[in-house]
N, C-alpha and C positions, 0 to 999 in steps of 0.2 A: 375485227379486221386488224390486221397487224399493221404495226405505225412505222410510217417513213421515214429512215432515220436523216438526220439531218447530214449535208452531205460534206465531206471536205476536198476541198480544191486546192491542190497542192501547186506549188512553183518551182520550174524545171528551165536551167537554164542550159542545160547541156544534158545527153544520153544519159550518164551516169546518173546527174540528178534524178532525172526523170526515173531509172527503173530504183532509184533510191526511194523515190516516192511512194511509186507504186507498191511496193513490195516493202513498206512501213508501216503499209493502210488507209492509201489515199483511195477515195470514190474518184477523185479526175485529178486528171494535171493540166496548168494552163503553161503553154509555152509560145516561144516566138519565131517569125520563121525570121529567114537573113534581112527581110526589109520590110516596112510596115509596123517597125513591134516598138513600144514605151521604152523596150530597154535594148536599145541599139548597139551598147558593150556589152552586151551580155556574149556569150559562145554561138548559143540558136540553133534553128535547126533548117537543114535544105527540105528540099520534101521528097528525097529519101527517105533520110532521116526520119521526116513525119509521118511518111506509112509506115515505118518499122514503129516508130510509136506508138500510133495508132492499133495497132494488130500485139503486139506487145501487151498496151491497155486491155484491148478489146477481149483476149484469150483468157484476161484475168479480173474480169466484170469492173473494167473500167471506164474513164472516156475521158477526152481528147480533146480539148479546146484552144484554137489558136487565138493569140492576137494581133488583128489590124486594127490598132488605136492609136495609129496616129493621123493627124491632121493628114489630107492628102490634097498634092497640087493638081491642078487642070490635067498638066502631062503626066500624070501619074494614073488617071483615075482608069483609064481603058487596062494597064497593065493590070490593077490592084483586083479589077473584077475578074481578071482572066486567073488571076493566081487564087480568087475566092474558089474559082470553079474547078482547081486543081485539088485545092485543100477538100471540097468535098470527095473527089473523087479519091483521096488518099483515105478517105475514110475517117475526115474530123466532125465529132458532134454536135460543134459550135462554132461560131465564128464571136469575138470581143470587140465591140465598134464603138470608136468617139466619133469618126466626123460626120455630121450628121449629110451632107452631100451623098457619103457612101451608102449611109445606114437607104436613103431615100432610093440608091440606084440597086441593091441588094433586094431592096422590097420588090421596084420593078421588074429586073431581069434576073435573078435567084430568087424566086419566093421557096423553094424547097432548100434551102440553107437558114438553119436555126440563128438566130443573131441573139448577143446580150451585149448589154450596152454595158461601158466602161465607166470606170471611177473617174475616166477624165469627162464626162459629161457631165460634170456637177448635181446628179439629182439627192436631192436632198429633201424631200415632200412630196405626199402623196399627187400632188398635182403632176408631177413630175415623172412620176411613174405611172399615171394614167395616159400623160403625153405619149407614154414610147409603148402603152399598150395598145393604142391609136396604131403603132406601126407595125404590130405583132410580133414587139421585142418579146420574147419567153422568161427573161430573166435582167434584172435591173441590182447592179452595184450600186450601192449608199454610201453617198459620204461618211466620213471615216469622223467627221463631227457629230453625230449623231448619238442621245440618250437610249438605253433598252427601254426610258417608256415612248419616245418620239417614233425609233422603230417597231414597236409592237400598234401602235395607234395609226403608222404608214402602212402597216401588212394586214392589219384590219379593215382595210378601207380599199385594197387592191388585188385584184388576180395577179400579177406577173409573180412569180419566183423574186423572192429578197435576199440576196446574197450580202455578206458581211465583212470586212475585215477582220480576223481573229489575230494575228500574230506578226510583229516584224515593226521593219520602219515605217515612220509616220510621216507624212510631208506637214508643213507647218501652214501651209497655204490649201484652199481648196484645190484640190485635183481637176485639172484644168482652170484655174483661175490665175495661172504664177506667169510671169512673163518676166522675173528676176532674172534667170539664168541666160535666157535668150535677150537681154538687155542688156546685161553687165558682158556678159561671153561669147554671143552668138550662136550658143546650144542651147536649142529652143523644147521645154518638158512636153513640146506637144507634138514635136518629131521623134521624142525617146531619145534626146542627148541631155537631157537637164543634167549639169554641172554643180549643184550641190550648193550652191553660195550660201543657203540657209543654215551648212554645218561650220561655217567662218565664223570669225569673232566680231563682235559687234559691239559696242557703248552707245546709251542712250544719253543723251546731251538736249541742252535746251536751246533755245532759239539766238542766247549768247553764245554757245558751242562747249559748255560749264559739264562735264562728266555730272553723271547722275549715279549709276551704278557701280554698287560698291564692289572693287576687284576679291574680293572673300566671295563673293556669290558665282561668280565666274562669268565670261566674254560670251559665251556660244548662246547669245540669244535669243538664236529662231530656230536650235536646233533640239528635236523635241527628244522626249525619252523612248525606247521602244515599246510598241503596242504588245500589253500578255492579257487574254481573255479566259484563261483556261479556267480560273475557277467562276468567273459568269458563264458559262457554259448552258446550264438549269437554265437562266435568264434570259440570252441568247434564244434558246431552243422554244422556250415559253413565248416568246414576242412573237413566233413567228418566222424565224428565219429557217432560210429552209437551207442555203448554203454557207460555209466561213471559209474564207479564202484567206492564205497565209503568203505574206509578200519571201518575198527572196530569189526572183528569179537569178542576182549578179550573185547571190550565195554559194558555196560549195555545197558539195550532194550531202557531206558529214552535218551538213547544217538542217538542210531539207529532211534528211532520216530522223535524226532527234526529234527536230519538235513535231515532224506529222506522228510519229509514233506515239509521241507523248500526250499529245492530243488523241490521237484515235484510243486508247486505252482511257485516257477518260472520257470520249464521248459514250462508251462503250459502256462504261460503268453506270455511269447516268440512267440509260436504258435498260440497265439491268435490274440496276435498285435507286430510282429516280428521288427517293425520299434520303436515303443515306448517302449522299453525293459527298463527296471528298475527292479533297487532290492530293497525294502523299509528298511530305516534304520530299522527298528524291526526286519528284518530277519538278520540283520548281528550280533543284541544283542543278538537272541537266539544263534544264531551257537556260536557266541563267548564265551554266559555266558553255554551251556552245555559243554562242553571240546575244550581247546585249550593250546598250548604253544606257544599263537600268532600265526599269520597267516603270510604267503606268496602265492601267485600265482607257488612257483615250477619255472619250467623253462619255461610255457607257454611263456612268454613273454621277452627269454632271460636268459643266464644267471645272477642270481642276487648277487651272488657272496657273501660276508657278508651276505646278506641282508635274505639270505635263513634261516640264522642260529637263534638260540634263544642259547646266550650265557651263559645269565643268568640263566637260569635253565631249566632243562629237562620235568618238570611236570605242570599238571594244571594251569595255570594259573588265569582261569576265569576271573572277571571283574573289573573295577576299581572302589568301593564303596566309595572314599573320602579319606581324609586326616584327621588325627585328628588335632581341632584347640586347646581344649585348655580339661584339666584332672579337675574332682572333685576330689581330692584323700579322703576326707572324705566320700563320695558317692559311691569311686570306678566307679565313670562313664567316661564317655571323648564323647565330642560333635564332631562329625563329620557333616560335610556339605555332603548332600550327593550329587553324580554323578548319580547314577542311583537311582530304585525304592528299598526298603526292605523291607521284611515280616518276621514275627514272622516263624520259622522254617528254614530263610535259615542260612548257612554254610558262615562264614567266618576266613579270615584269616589277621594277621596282618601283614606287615614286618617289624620290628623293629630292631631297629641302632644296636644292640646284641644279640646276640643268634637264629638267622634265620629268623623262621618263628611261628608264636600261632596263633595254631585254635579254633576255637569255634563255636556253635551255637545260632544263636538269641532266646533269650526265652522272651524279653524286649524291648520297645523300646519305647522314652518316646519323645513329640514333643509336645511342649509348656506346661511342665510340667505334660503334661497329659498321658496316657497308650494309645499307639495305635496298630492296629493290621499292619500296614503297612503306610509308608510314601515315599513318591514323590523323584524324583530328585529335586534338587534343597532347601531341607526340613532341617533345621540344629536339628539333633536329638541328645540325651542322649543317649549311647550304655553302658551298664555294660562289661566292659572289664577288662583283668589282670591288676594288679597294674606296673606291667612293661612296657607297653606301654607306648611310648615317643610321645610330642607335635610333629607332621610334620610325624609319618608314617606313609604308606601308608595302606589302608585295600581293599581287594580284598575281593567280593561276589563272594564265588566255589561251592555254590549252593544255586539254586533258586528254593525253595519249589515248588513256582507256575507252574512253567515251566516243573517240575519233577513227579506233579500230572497231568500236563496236556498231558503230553507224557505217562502216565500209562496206562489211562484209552485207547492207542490204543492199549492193549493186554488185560486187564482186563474187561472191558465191552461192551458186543454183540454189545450195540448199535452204536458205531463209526467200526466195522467191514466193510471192503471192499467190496462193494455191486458193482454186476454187474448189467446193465440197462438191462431190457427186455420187447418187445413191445407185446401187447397179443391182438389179436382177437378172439370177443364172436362171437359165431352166438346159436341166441334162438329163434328158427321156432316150432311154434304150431302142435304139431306131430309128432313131431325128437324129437332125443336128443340132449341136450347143447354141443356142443362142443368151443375147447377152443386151440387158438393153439399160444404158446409162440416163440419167437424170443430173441436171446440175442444180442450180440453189437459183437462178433465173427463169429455170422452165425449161432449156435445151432440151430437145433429148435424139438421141442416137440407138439402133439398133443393129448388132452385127450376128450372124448366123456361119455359121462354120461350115467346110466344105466336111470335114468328116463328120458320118454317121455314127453316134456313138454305141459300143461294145457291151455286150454283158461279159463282165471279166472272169479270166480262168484263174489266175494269181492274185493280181494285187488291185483293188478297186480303188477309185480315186477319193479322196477325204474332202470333206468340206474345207477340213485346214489347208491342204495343198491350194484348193480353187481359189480361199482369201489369199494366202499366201501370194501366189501369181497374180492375182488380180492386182493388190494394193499395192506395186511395182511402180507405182508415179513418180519417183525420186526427179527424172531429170523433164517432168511434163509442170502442166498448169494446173494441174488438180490432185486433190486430196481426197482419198477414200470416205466417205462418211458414215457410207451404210452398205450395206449386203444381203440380200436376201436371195437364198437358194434354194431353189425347188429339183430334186435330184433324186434320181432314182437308187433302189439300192443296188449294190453290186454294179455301179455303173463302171466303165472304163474310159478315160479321156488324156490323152497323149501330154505332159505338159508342155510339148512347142506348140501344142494347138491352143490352148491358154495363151500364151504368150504372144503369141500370133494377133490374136481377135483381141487383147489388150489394144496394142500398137492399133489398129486398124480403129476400133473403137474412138480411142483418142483423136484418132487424124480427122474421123466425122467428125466428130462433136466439137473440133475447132473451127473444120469448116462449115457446120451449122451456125457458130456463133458469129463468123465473121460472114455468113454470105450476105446479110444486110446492106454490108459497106460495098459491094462490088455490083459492077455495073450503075457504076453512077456516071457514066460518063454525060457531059452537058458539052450540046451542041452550040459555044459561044460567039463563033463566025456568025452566025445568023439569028441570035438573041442579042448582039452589042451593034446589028444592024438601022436599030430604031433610035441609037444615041448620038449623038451629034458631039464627037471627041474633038475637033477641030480645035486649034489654037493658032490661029491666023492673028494676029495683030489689029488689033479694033483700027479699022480705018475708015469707019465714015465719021460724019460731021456729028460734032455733039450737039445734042436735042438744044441746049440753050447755047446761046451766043459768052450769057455770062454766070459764072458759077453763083454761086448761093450759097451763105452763112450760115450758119447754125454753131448756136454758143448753148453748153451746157454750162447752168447758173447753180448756186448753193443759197442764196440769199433773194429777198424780194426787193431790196436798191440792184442790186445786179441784175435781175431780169428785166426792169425799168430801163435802166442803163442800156443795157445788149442793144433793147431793139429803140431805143433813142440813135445809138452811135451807128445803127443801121444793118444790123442784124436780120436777116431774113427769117431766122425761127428761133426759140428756145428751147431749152428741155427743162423743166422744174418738176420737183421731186423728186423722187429715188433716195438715198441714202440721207441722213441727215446726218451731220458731225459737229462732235461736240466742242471744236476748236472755235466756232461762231455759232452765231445764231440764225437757226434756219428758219424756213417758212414754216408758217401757220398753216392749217386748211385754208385759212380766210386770205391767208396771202397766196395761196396756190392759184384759189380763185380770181381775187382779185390780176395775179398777172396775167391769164388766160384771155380774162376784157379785156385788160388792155390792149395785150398782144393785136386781137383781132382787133382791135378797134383803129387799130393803124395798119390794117389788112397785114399783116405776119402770120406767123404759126406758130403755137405754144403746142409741145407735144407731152405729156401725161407720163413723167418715168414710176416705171417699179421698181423695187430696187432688187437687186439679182440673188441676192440670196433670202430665205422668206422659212423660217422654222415652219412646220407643221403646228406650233400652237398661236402660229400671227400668222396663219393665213387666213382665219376670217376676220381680226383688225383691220390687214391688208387691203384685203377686199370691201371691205367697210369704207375704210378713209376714200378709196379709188370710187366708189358707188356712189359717197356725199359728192364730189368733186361733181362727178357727173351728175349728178341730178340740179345742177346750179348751176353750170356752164358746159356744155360737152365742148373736149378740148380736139384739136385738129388731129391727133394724135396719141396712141400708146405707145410709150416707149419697155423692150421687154432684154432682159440680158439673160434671162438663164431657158429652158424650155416649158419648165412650169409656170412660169409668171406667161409665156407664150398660151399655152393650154387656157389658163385661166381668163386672159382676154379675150383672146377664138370666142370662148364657150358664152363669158358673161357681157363683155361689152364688142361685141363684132362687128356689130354697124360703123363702129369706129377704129380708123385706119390704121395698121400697126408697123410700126418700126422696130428692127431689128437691130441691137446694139454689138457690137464691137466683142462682147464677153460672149457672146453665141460662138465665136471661132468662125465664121463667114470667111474660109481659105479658098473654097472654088466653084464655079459657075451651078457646079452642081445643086452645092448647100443652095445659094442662091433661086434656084429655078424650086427649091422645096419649098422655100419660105413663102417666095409666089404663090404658090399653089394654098401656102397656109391664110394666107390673106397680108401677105406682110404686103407694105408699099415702097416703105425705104428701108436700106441698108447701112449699118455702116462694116466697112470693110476691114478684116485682121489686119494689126498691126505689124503682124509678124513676116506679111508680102512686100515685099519691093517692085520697083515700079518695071520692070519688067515682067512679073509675072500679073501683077493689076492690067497688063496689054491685053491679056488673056483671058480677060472675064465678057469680050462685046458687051459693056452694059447699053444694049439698046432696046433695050424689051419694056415691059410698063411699069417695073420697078426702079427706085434711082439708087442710086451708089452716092453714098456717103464717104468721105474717108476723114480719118484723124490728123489734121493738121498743125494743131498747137495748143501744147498747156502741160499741165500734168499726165503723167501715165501711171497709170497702176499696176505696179508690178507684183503684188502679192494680197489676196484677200482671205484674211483668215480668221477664226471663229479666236484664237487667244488673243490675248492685247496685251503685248509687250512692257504698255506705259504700266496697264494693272496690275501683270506681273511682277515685276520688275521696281515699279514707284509703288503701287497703290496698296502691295503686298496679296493680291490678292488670291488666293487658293481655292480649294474646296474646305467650305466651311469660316472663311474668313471674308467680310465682306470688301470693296474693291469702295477705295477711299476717292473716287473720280477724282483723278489729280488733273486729269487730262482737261476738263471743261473749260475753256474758254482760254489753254493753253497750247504753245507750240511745241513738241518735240520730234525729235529725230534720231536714227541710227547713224554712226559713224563709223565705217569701216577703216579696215587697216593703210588705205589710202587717200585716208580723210575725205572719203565723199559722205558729202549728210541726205541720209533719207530721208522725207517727211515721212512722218506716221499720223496718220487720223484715227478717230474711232468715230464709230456710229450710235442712236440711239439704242442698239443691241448689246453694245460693249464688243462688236466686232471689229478687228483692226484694217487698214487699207494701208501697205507701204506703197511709198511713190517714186519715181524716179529721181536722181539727185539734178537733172538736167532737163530743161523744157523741150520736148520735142517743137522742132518748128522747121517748116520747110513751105517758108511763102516765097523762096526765092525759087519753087520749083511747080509752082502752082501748072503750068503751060505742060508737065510731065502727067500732070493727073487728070487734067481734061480732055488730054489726048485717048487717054487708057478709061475715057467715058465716066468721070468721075464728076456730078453735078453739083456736090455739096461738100463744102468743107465745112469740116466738124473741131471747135475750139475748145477745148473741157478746160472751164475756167472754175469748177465749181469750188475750189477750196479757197480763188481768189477774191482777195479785196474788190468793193465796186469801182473803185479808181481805177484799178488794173484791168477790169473787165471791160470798162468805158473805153481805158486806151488801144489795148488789145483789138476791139473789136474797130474799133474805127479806121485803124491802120490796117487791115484786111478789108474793110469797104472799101477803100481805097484805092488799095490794090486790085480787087475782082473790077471796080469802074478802071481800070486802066491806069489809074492816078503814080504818079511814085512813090513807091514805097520797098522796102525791104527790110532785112535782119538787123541792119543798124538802127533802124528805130524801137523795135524790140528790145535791145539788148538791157532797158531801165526796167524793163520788167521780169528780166532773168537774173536773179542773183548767182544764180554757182553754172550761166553759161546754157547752150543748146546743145541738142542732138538730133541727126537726123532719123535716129531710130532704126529699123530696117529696110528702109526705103530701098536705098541702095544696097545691101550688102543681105539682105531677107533671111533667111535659116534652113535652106535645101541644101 
């Protein structure tokens, strides 16, 4: 049986791109339409645009996937189905979905629309990907954290499709886990405006505000290097993965042509002679000279700890062109040795000892006095440069004419278009007519029969070379002659416009055989979005309780004592443990659980939301001791697999939904019911107008976050280890961080806290405590029964007082932000309440 080749998913953020893709050697491209899409700046496409895609792809054995991954609000969700059911019927072969609202309304009323879940859904473990085979997701993106041996041990243990990230930028935060950008800016990465704050400069300081990192290593500390997989490709293919998907939709098309070329020629090799696998240095100079911020492998192979990062700076990099050796300053010239090749037209850049960086373009380039149009590596030439330029710096080529004309021409001219093979059989018998019947490399096939009878000839008989001849005339079609096979009489006669003829016609079947799949898709949506209930009337009935209800997530066993002393209505304990304090034992897990009930409260059981494939049976281990010694009121679950894993193993017991699930609209909500959730608590990223819109009066309650730390970025590096601990691949991580405080400082001196967990995985936090108890009367209204305190990084003091001044306040008592403010060092925020991210 012949083997499946593994598929590549190209990214198109515009036409050109797209047929750049295509016609480089993409199996698909994923794009976005004008709304709904992760990358909101991108160009995009209307859906014109996306049937012309579609049928473009489709004519040249491709396929079409769009993305709707982003969060979607209440008043959005009727439009987003109606525009699902367009995209089918333009003929797309997938839909890419984060919020899980939609993913649940897709299943209901599109079950004949293919779905793959998005990188913004955090999965990360096979549990994770059994979850969303539960929904008859076909194909599941992995975190972009992940080992080739963690994803070959997830693809071993699951049906869905494992698709991969192969190439491009890396977010330094779990994909859908960052609420930096939407916190600092108000473009939020789960609408597709994330703002980038990760590629900013940053200093790690300590809890005196004392610099820690040395300015030699560089500021850009959460901005990672670029992802290149090309030579784990073998390893990739061997785990299991059956898609690699290359980021770049805000890319130009000269960028998308390079590296899917460059990749499709070495996947290509791979399966040719899987044992002699190589990657020629000239594929690593293109990938490298078209866009790069330096490379890494990612976590394929481990964490790499520093080694991920590009400190020095956040942008292009391109390639190393020489050093200057020595300046004409009457000439205005300076000799460089060169490292690589240069041409008249490319882009360069200097770095020089003051003042950053000077660009320029080559118009000149002079090599043994003479004018040339391009010189060698190794060539010491005259460059006219600014008179600023110093002996010893460095020049970097950031673009290379050649390579940027040569990636054009695969969208600009017909003739490198993506040609499918097709095998064609003549038969020309004295008496009949010619018939002709095509075969393409997918199974198509087409038959055309001519209206002339064909002749026995008196002069000149027709040649098998004329028949190939006219046949193989595809220049300006989708296909490529491959094979020919003629059964022809002798002395036959056949006109050549009659060839020509039943070419043309031939073709026009066998496009419309290819594409009739896609047509007649029309879906009747007036009367399948009849059974959903899109309404967003303003929650006006009375709320279930008279008086809201507390709930404090705790980090410590004095803290949880405290909580429900100072009169807390529930706790959360466990879930993440950090090495800035000392956390709970099993035995202190337990032990607050009694307590809790013993003074009739609620203690809820956290998981913590990100969980490796080889600590998911510790996980589950520690979760199973708990219960078999106390069963707690509660699980608490943040990501979909730790959800999966409670459903399946402890169900009897009631489950809560955290704030990391992205819970944006009534929809998600009425899933999670159905999953056996009891409570919610509600995205941070709604304000209180669109919380109007959720009626929570069903038998789930709504939770929302109303004071403490926020989490604006959870991710697998740790800055402190990087950065202090030295830590790398192959270097071990000198835990500087236990039982200390640091933080990031930006350029406007706000300090981030940073945590780490017992995993060495990092948590940035917000510079500023969310708090809005002076607005408590807005969220009860909008049916919101619990307010949620995340105290877990704080002191028991802080927790004690915290919590007491919110009893206070829910009994009617006075109380407000002024009593707060000893607990807030660097000030509040009210987060998105007010001002949200639509």
């Amino acid at each position: 049986m012949t083997q499946k080749k593994i598929e590549l998913l190209a990214p198109a953020g515009s036409m050109d791109a797209f047929k750049a893709a295509i016609n480089s050697g993409a199996d698909a491209v994923y794009i976005g339409g004008k709304q709904y899409s992760a990358r909101k700046y991108a160009q995009n496409f209307d859906l014109d645009e996306i049937k012309e895609a579609c049928t473009y792809a489709h004519l040249r054995g491709a396929k079409v996937y769009v993305t709707v991954n982003t969060l979607i609000d209440n008043s959005e969700m009727k439009g987003v189905l109606d525009y699902a059911s367009k995209l089918h019927q333009c003929g797309v072969d997938s839909l890419i979905v984060q919020d899980l609202g939609l993913l649940y309304l897709l299943r209901e009323v599109l079950p004949e629309i293919t779905v793959q879940a998005s990188t913004q859904m955090t999965i990360h473990n096979s549990a994770g990907v059994r979850f969303l085979e539960d929904l008859e997701v076909k194909r599941v993106v992995l975190s972009r954290e992940l080992s080739l041996d963690q994803i070959g041990e997830i693809s071993n243990k699951v049906e869905a499709e494992i698709e991969c990230f192969a190439h491009g930028a890396l977010c330094i935060s779990y994909s859908g886990q960052c609420l930096m950008s939407s916190l600092i800016g108000g473009r939020s990465g789960n609408r597709g405006a994330c703002a980038q704050p990760c590629r900013l400069k940053y200093k790690v300081v300590d809890n005196r505000g004392q610099e820690i990192l040395s300015s030699e290593q560089g500021e850009h500390i959460l901005s990672p290097k670029d992802l290149k997989t090309i030579d784990f490709i073998p390893g990739l293919i061997e785990a299991g993965v059956e898609c690699l998907k290359f980021e770049g939709r805000m890319k130009k098309p000269e960028y998308v042509a390079t590296v899917i070329r460059n990749y499709r020629q070495a996947v290509d090799r791979y399966y040719l002679d899987s044992e002699a696998f190589t990657v020629p240095e000239e594929q690593h100079k293109e990938l490298k000279q078209i866009f790069n911020r330096d490379f890494s492998p990612g976590y394929l192979i481990g964490n790499p700890g520093k080694n991920l990062m590009s400190f020095g700076r956040p942008n292009n990099r391109g390639s190393l062109l020489g050093r200057i050796m020595r300046k004409n300053n009457n000439l205005g010239t300076a000799v460089v040795k060169l490292e690589t090749e240069l041409s008249l037209g490319d882009g360069i850049e200097v770095w020089v000892k003051r003042g950053g960086r000077i660009g320029t373009n080559i118009d000149k380039i002079m090599l043994g006095n003479k004018p040339v149009n391009s010189a060698a590596a190794g060539d010491e030439v005259e460059l006219f440069l600014p008179k600023r330029v110093q002996v010893g710096d460095r020049i970097f080529k950031n673009h290379d004419q050649k390579l940027v004309e040569q990636a054009k021409e695969s969208y600009t001219k017909p003739l490198f278009s993506k040609k499918v093979d097709i095998e064609l059989n003549v038969q020309v018998k004295i008496g009949s007519p010619v018939e002709i019947t095509a075969r393409d490399q997918d199974g198509h096939t087409a038959t055309v029969t001519s209206d002339f009878i064909v002749e026995e000839a008196i002069k000149r008989p027709i040649s098998e070379q004329q028949i190939q001849e006219q046949l193989s005339r595809l220049g300006n079609t989708s296909y490529d002659l491959a094979k020919l096979d003629i059964n022809m009489d002798q002395n036959a006669m056949v006109p050549i416009s009659v060839l020509n003829t039943m070419r043309r016609e031939l073709v026009q079947r066998l496009e419309e055989i290819k594409v009739d799949p896609y047509k007649n898709r029309y879906i009747d949506m007036k009367n399948r979005l009849k059974t959903i209930d899109f309404t967003s009337d303003k929650n006006s009935s009375t709320p279930k309780n008279k008086n809201l209800k507390v709930s404090v997530v705790v980090g410590d066993y004095k803290s949880a004592i405290e909580a429900i002393n100072s009169g807390a209505d529930m706790i959360y304990v466990g879930g993440e443990s950090f090495k800035s304090k000392e956390a709970f034992s099993k035995k202190q897990i337990v032990e607050s659980i009694k307590y809790c009930q013993s003074k009739g409260k609620k203690a809820i059981l956290s998981i913590p939301r990100i969980i490796a494939e080889e600590e998911l049976d510790r996980r589950i281990k520690y979760v199973e001791d708990v219960v078999s010694e106390i069963t707690p009121n509660g699980i608490s679950v943040g990501n979909v697999s730790a959800l999966k894993l409670a459903k399946d193993l402890w169900g009897e017991i009631p489950l809560y939904g955290d704030y990391y699930l992205n819970i944006f609209n009534k929809f998600t909500v009425k899933f999670l019911e159905e999953m056996g959730v009891y409570q919610y608590t509600l995205s941070p990223e709604l304000n209180f107008s669109q919380l109007e819109q959720f009626n929570n009066n069903g038998n789930i309650v709504a939770e929302a976050l109303v004071y403490g730390n926020m989490t604006m970025m959870t991710s697998e590096y740790c800055p402190i280890g990087g950065v202090l601990g030295n830590e790398s691949k192959g270097d071990k991580c000198q835990k500087l961080c236990k039982g200390k405080e640091y933080f990031l400082r930006d350029r406007m001196n706000f300090l981030f806290p940073i945590e780490t967990d017992e995993s060495c995985r990092s948590y940035i936090y917000n510079p500023k405590q969310l708090n809005v108890i002076d607005n408590l009367q807005e969220l009860q209204s909008a049916g919101v029964e619990v307010l949620k305190l995340d105290l877990k990084t704080e002191h028991w003091k802080t927790v004690k007082g915290v919590v007491d001044i919110f009893r206070r306040k829910t009994e009617n008592y006075t109380a407000d932000s002024s009593e707060l403010e000893q607990y807030a060092k660097y000030g509040f925020t009210k987060g998105h309440y007010f001002r949200g991210v639509l």
